[in-house]
N, C-alpha and C positions, 0 to 999 in steps of 0.2 A: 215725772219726778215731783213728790211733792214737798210744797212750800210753806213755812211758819207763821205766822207774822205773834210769834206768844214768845216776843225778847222780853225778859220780865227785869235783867239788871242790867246794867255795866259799868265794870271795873276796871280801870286801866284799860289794857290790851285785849281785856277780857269780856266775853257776851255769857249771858247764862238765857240759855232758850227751853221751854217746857215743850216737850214731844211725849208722843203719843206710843210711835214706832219705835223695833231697835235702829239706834246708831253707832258703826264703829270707831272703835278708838281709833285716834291719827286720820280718820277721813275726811276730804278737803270739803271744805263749804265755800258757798258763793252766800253772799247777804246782798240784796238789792235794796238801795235807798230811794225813797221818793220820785228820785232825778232819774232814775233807772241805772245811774252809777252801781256797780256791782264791787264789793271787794274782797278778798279773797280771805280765805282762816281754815283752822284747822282744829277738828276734837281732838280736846286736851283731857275731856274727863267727862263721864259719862255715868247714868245711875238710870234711877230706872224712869224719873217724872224730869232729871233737869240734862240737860248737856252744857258742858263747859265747851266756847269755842274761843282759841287765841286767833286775833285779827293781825294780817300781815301789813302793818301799816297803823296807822292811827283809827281812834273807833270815833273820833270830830265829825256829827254832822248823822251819825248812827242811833238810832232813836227805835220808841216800840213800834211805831208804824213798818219799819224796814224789815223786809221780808228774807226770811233763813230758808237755803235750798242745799240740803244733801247730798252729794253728788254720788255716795257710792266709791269712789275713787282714795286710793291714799297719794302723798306727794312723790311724786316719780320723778326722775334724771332720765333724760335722752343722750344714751353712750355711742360713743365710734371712737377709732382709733383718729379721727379728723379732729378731735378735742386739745390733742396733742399742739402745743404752740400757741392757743386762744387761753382767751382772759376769759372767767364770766364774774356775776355778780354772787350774792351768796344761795342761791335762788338756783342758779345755775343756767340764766340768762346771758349769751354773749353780750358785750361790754365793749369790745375791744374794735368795734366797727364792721367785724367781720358778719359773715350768713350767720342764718341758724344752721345748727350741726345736723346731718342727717342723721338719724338714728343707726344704728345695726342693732339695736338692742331699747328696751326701757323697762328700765329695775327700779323698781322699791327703794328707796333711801335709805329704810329702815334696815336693811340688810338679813342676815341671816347668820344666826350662830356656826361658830364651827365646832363638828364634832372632837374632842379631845382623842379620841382616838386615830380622826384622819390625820391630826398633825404633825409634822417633820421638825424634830429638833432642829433648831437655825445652828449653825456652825462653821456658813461662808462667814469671812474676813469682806467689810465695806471698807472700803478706803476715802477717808474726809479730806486728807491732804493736811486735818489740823492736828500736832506731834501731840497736845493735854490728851486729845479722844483717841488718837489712831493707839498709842505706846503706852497709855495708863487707862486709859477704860475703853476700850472695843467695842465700837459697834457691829454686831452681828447680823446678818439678812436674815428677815423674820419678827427682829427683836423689837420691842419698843421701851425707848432709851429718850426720857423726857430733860430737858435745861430746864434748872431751878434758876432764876433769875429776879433781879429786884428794877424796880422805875428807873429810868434812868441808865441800865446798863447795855452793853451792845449785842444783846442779844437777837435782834434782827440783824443785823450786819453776820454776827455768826452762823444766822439761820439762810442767808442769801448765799455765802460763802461754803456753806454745807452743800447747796443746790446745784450748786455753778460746779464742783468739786469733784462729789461723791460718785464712787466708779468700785465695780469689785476688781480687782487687778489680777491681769493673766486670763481673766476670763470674756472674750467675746458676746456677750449677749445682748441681749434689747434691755438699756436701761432709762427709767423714765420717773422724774421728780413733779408728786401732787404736790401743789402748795397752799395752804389754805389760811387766810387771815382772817383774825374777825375782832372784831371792833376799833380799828384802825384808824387813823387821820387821812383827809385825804392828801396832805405831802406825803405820807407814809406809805402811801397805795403808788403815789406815781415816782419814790424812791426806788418801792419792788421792781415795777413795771422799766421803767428807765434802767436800772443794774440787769434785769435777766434779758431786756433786749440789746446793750452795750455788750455783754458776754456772750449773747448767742447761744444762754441756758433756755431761753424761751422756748425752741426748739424741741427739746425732748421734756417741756413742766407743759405741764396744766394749770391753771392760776384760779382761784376762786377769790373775792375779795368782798366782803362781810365792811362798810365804814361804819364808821362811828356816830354817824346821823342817821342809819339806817334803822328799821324797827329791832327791836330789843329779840323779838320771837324769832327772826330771821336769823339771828344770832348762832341759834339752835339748831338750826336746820345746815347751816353750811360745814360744820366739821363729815354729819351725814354726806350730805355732796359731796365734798373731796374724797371719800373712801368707799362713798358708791361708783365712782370715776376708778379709783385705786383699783380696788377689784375687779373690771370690767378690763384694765389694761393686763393684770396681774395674772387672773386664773383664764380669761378666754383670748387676750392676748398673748398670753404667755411671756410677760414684761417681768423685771424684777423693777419695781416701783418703792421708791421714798418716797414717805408723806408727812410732810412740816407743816405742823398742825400751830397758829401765834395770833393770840394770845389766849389760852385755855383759861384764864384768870377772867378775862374778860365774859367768855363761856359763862364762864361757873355763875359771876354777876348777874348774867340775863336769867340763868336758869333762878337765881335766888328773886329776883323780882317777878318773876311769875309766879312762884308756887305763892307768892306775898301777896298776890292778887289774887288768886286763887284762896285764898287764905289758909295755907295750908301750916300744920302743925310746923316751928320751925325748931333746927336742931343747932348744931354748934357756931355760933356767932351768926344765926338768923338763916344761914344755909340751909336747905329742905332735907330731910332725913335722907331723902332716895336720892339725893348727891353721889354717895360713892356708888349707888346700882348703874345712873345713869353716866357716870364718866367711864364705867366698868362695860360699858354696850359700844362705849367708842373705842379706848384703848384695845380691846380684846377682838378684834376686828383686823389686827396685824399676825402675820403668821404664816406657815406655810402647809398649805396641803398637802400631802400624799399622793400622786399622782397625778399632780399638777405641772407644770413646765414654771409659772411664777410663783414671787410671791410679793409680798406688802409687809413692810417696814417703817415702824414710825417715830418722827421724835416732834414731840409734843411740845411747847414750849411754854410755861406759865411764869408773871412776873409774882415772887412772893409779896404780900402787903406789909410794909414794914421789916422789910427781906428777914421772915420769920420764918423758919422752916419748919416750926410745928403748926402751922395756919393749918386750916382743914383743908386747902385745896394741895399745896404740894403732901399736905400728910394723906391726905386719901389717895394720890395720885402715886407716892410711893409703892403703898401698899399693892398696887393694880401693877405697874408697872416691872420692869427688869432694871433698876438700877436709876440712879439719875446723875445727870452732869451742874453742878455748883458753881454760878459761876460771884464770884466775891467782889465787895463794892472796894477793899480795900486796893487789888492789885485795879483795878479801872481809875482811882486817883492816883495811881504812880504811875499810867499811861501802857500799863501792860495790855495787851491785847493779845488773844478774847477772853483776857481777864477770866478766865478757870481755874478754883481753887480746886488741887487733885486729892486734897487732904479728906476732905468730905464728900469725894465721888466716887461709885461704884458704877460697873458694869457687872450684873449677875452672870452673864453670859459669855463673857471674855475668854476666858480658859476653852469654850469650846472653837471659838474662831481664831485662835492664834495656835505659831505652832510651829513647825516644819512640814513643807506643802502647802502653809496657810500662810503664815506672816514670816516669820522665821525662825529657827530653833532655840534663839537665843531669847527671844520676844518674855516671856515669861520671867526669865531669870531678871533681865533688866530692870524690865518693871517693878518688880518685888523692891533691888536693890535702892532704885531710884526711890521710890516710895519711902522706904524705911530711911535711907539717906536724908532726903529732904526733911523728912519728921523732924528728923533729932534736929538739922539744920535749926530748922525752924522754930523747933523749944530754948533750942541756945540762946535765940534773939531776947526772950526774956530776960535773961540770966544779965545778956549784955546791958539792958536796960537798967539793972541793981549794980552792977559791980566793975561794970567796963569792962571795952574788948583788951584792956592790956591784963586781964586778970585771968585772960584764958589758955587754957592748954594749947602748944602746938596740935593736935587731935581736933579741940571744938574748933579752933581756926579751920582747920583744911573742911569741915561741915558746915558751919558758917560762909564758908566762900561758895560753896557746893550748893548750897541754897539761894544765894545769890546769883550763880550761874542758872540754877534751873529757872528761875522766874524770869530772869534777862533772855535767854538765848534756848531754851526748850520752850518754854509753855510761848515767851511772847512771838510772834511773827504778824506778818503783813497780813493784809484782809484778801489780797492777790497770790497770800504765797502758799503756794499747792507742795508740801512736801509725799514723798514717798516714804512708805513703811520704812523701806532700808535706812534712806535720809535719818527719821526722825531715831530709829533706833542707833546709828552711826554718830548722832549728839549728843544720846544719853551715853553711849562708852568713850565721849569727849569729856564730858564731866565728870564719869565714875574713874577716867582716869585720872586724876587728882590724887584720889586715895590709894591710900596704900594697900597692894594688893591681900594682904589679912584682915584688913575691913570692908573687905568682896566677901562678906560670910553669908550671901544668900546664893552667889554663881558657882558654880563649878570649876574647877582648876581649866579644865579643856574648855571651856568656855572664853576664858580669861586669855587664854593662849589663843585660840581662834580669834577674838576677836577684839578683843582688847587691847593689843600690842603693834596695834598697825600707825601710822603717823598721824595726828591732829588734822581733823578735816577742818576748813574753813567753812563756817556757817553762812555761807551763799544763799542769800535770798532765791525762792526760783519764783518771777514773777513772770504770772501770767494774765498777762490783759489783751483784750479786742478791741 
């Protein structure tokens, strides 16, 4: 194997070594210093006199003397279904005191596209247990359904509560939650870690965990981990697999400080041009084959900067994705929890996985209702802001309470409390019963009589703790 010693720069995380021979993109390097300390990197950019290598760790103490060795090799995941219940690092080193895994398998990180033709429309019904996602935007097995989120909001606590949760209902199968964090605190890590071992989700997740004093390139490499894990449970186990991908914000950061060291041309607010190709090679990684037994489903989770939704990371991530969940800083200061505004969420994919057979027949109509209900609710609140609630119609009242109610008692619930599809659709015909049945102008007569006319459930918390 041979060895360099023609390191000509170094930039940040970055070596630039002049070679003679070809080298492949993405293939692992060893550099050996003086001491014979060896540390490890990876080509990141190759031409024909220079190679760019990213160093896994700090490049302190790397000089021109230190010698570059090729290995030929790209960064590979050793899979088994034994992964199931272990912690590793972003690297995909156990962590968690346990062996190393034995292998059944060792794949490529990089993965492999899917043909658009072998794909299966997704159109099972997941069930989150949370009434904002299950009754107004659907997640579908297959789909990848990202939370828009700002600093500060609880969008890990809805991402732990998704894990612990999510289950297709009615349907027996092998289901199994990748979880992958990256750029993390380390209270943050042993938050995750402590909640999935207190519930017993640890069990059937995988944990990957990326901190925040870890190297910036390592950053990069672990959403690949979790979805080379994903896949390997998904198509040769035959698992249907969720993977909670937090903080892709943070993602996007390391990738922005590499191509900056790299010097690469940059594009909107300093972000690398090939930003949306490269979030476009993770996201699209979810889905279901054709004659497969699993599949891999994902919700990604990014904090907006300035919770701005035209940022270039949730706006390119839009763009790639099947809809997104919103979650608003306004309902998390009135202690609504998990604070998801439904006004600015979509699920693209909904109408395929709800239904009769699927969630229920009425599922669609509801939804619409409540949606459009809350709307107006929620335009009234202006109105009251100029001219007072004693200025309004009996009509804006009963809309006005109606919105009131949906933010109190549909969207908020416990971080333990696991509703059922029926549940949460049985709160929304608690609420749309208020109104008067000619302002049901999205449901169906027989809809209204099936299901609308039955006695007021009480909104019983269902908590479920270990």
């Amino acid at each position: 194997m041979k060895e360099y010693k023609t390191i000509n720069q170094i930039a940040g995380p970055l070596i630039f070594v002049e070679k003679t021979e070809p080298v492949g993109y993405g293939e692992l390097v060893d550099v050996i210093l003086s001491n014979n300390e060896i540390r490890k990197g990876q080509v990141l950019d190759t031409s024909k006199d220079i190679v760019v290598v990213q160093i896994f760790g700090e490049t302190v103490g790397i000089d021109r003397n230190a010698r570059v060795r090729f290995t030929g090799e790209t960064i590979k995941l050793k899979v088994s279904s034994e992964m199931l219940g272990r912690v590793f690092s972003g690297l995909g080193a156990p962590i968690d005191g346990g062996p190393e895994v034995i292998p059944e398998d060792v794949v490529d990180v990089s993965g492999a596209a899917i043909n658009p033709y072998s794909r299966s429309h997704p159109e099972d019904f997941i069930q989150t247990g949370i009434s904002s996602i299950d009754g107004m935007n659907t997640l579908v097995r297959g789909q990848k359904l990202p939370i828009f989120s700002g600093s500060g909001l609880p969008h890990n606590d809805m991402a732990l509560q998704v894990a612990r949760q999510a289950v297709v209902p009615g349907k027996e199968e092998a289901f199994a939650v990748v979880f992958a964090a990256m750029g993390i605190t380390n209270e943050e890590a042993q938050h995750f870690i402590a909640d999935f071992e207190k519930t017993g989700a640890l069990e059937r997740a995988v944990v990957f965990l990326n901190l925040a004093n870890d190297p910036a390139v390592e950053r990069l490499i672990t959403p690949r981990m979790a979805l080379t894990a994903a896949e390997f449970l998904a198509y040769k186990q035959g698992m249907h697999v969720l993977v909670i991908l937090t903080d892709m914000t943070n993602y996007c950061e390391a990738l922005r400080e590499i191509g900056a060291a790299r010097e690469d041309i940059p594009g909107r607010r300093g972000y690398p041009g090939y930003m949306y190709t490269d979030l476009a090679t993770i996201y699209e990684r979810a889905g279901i084959i054709r004659g497969k037994k699993g599949s891999v489903t994902q919700m990604p989770i990014l904090t907006m900067p300035g919770d701005d939704i035209t940022h270039p990371i949730p706006d390119l991530t839009g763009y790639i994705t099947e809809g997104q969940i919103v979650l608003g800083r306004g309902f998390h200061m009135q202690g609504i929890y998990p604070s998801v505004d439904v006004l600015p969420c979509l699920s693209r994919l909904m109408n395929s996985g709800i239904g009769k057979g699927k969630t229920r027949e009425d599922h669609k109509a509801v939804s619409n209702q409540l949606y459009a209900s809350y709307a107006e609710g929620r335009d009234l609140r202006g109105l009251v802001a100029i001219v007072g609630e004693e200025a309004l119609s009996e009509r804006d009242r009963m809309f006005l309470k109606l919105a009131e109610g949906f933010e109190q008692k549909f969207v908020k619930q416990g971080k333990y409390e696991n509703r059922t599809i029926e549940q949460t659709l049985d709160f929304g015909w608690d609420l749309l019963g208020a109104l008067p049945e000619e302002e049901l102008t999205r449901i169906e007569a027989e809809m209204i009589q099936k299901y609308g006319r039955k006695k007021p459930r009480e909104a019983k918390a269902v908590e479920v703790r270990k």
